[in-house]
Backbone as a printed PyTorch tensor [residue, N CA C, xyz], in Angstrom:
tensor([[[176.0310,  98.2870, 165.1780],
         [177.0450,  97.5890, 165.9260],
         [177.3630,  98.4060, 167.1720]],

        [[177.5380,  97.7610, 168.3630],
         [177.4620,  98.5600, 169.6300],
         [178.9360,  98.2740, 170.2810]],

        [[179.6640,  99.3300, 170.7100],
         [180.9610,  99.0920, 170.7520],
         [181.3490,  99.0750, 172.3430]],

        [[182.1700,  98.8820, 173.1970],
         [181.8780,  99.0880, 174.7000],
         [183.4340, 100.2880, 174.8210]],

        [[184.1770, 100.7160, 173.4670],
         [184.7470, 101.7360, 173.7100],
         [184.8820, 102.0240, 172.1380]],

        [[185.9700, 102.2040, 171.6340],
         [185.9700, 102.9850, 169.8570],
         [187.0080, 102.5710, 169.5860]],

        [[186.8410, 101.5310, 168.3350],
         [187.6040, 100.4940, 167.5570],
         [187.3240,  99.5960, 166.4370]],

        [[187.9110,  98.7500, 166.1230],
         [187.4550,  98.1830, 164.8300],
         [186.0840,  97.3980, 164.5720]],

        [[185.3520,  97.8030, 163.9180],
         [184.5010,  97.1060, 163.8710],
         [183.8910,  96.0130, 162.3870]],

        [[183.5570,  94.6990, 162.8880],
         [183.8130,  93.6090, 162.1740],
         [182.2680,  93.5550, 161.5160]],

        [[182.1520,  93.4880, 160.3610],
         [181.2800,  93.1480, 159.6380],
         [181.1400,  91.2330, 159.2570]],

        [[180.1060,  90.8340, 159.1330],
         [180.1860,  89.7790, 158.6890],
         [180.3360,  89.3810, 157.1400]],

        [[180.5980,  88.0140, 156.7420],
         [180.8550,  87.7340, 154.8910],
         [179.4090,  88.2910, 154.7800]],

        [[178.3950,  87.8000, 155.5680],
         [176.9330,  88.1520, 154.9580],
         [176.2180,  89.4210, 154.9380]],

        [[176.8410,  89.6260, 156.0300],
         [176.6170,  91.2380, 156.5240],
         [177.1250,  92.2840, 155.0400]],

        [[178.7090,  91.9800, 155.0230],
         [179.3630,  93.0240, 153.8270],
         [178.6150,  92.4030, 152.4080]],

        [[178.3540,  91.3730, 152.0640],
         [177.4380,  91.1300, 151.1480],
         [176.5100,  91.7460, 150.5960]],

        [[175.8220,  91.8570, 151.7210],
         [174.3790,  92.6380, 151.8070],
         [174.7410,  93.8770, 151.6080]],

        [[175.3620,  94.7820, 152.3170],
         [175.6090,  96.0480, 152.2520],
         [176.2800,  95.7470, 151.1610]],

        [[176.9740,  95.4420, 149.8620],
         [177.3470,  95.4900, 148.6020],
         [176.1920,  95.5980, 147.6920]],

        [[174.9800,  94.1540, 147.8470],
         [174.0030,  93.9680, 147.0060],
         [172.7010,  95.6110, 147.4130]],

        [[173.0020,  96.0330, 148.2180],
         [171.9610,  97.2720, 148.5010],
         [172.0970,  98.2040, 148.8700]],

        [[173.9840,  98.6850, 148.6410],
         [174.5810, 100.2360, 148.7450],
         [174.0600, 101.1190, 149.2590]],

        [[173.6910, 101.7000, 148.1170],
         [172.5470, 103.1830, 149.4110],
         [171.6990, 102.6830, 149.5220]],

        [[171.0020, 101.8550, 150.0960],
         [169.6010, 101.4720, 150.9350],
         [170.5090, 100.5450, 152.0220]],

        [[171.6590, 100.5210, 152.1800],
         [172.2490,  99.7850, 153.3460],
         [173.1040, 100.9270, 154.0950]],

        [[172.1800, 100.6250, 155.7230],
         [173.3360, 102.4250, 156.2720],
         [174.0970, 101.1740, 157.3350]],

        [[174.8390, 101.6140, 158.2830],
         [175.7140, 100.9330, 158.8070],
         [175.4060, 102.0400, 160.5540]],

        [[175.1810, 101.3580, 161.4990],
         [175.0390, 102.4670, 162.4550],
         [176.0370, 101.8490, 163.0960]],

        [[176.5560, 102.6650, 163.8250],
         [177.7660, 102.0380, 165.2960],
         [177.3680, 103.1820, 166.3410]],

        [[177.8870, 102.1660, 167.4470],
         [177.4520, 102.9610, 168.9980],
         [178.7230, 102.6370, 169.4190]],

        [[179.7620, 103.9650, 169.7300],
         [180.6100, 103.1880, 170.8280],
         [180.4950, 104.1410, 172.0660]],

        [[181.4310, 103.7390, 172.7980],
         [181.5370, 103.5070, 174.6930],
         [179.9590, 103.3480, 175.1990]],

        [[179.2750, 102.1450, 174.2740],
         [177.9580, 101.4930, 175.0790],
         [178.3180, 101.4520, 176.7010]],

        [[179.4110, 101.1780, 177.2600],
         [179.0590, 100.8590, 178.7700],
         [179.4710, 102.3020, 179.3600]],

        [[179.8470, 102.8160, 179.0240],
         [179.9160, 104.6910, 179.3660],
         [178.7750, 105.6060, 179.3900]],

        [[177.8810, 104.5290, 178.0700],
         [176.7230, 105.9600, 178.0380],
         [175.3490, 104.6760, 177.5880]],

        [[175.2760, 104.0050, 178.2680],
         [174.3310, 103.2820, 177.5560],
         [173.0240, 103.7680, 177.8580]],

        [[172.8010, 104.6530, 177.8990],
         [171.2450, 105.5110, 178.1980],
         [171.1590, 106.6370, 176.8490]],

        [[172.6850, 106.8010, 176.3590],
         [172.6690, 107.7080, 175.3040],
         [173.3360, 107.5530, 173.9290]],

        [[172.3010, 106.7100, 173.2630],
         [173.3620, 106.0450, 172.0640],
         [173.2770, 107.0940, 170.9170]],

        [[174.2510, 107.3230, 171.0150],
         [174.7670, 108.4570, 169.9190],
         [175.4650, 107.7760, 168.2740]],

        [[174.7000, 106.9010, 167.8860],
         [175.1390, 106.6140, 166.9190],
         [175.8400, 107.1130, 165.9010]],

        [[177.1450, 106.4190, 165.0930],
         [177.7340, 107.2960, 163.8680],
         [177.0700, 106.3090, 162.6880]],

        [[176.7240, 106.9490, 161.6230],
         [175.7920, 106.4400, 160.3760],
         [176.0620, 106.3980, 159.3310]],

        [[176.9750, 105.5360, 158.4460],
         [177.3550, 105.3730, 157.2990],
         [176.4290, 104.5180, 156.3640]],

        [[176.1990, 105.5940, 155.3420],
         [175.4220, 105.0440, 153.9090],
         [175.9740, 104.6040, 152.9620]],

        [[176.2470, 103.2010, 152.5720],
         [176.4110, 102.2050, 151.5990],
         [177.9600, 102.4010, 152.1720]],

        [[178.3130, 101.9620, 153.1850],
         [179.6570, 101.5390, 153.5580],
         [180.1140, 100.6780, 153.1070]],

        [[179.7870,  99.9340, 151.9180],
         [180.8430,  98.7510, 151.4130],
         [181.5810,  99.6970, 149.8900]],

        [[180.7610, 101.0890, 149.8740],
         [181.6480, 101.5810, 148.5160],
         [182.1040, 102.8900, 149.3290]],

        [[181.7240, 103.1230, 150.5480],
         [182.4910, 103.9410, 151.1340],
         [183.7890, 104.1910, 152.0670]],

        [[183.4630, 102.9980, 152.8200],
         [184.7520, 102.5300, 153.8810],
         [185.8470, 101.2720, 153.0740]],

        [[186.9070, 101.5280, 153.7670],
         [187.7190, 100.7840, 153.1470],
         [187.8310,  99.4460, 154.2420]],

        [[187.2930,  98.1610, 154.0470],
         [187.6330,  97.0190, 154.7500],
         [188.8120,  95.7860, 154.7220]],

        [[189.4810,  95.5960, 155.6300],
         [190.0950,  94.3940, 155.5780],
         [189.4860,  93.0740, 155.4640]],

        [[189.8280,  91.9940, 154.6350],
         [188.7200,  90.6710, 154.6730],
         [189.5920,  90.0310, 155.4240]],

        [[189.3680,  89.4620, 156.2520],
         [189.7910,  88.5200, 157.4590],
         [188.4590,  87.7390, 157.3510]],

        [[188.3940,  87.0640, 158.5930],
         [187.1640,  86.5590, 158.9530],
         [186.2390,  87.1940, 158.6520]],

        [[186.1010,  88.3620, 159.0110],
         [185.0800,  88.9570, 158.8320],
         [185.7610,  90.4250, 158.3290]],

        [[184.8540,  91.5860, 158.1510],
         [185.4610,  92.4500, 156.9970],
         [185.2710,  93.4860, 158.2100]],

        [[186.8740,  93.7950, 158.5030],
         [187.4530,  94.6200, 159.1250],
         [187.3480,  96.4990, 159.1400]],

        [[186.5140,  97.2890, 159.7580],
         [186.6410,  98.4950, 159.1780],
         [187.4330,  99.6480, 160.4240]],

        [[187.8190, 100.1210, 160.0510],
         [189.2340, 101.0200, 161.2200],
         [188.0770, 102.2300, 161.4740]],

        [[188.1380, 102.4790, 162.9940],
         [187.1460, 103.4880, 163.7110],
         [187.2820, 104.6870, 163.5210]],

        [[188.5040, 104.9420, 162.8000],
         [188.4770, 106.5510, 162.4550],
         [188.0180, 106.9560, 161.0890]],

        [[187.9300, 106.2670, 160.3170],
         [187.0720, 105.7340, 158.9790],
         [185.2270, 106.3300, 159.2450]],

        [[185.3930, 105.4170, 160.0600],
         [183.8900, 105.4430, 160.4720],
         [183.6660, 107.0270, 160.8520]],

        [[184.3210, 107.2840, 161.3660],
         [183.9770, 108.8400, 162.5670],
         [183.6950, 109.9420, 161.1070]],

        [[185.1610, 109.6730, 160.2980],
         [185.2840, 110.7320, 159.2380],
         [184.2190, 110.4420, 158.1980]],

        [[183.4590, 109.2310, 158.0390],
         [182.4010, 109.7650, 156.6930],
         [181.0120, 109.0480, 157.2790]],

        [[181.3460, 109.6720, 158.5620],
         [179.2830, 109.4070, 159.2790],
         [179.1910, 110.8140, 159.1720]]])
């Protein structure tokens, strides 16, 4: 997921699905400030983020960016 600064990022029903049905074989990458550095994507990398991050279900399944930072 490519971010254009550092914030929540939305998983889909099918998306968090998937990453449920294939835990550790599902990693989760995020890129943020894409328009700051888009020559240098420094991805953060979470493995089986549906038993690691904690999500909100809204529309889509909500995960808070400092979450992300602390267990990539």
């Amino acid at each position: 997921k490519g971010r254009k600064g550092i914030g929540t990022v939305a998983l889909s029903k099918n998306e968090w699905f998937k990453a449920k049905h294939l835990s550790e074989d599902y990693y989760l990458y995020v890129v943020w400030n894409t328009e700051m550095h888009p020559n240098v994507p420094l991805p953060k990398i979470v493995q089986d983020p549906a038993n690691k991050l904690v999500a909100k279900e809204d529309i889509h399944y909500l995960i808070n960016s400092s979450e992300i930072e602390e267990k990539s």
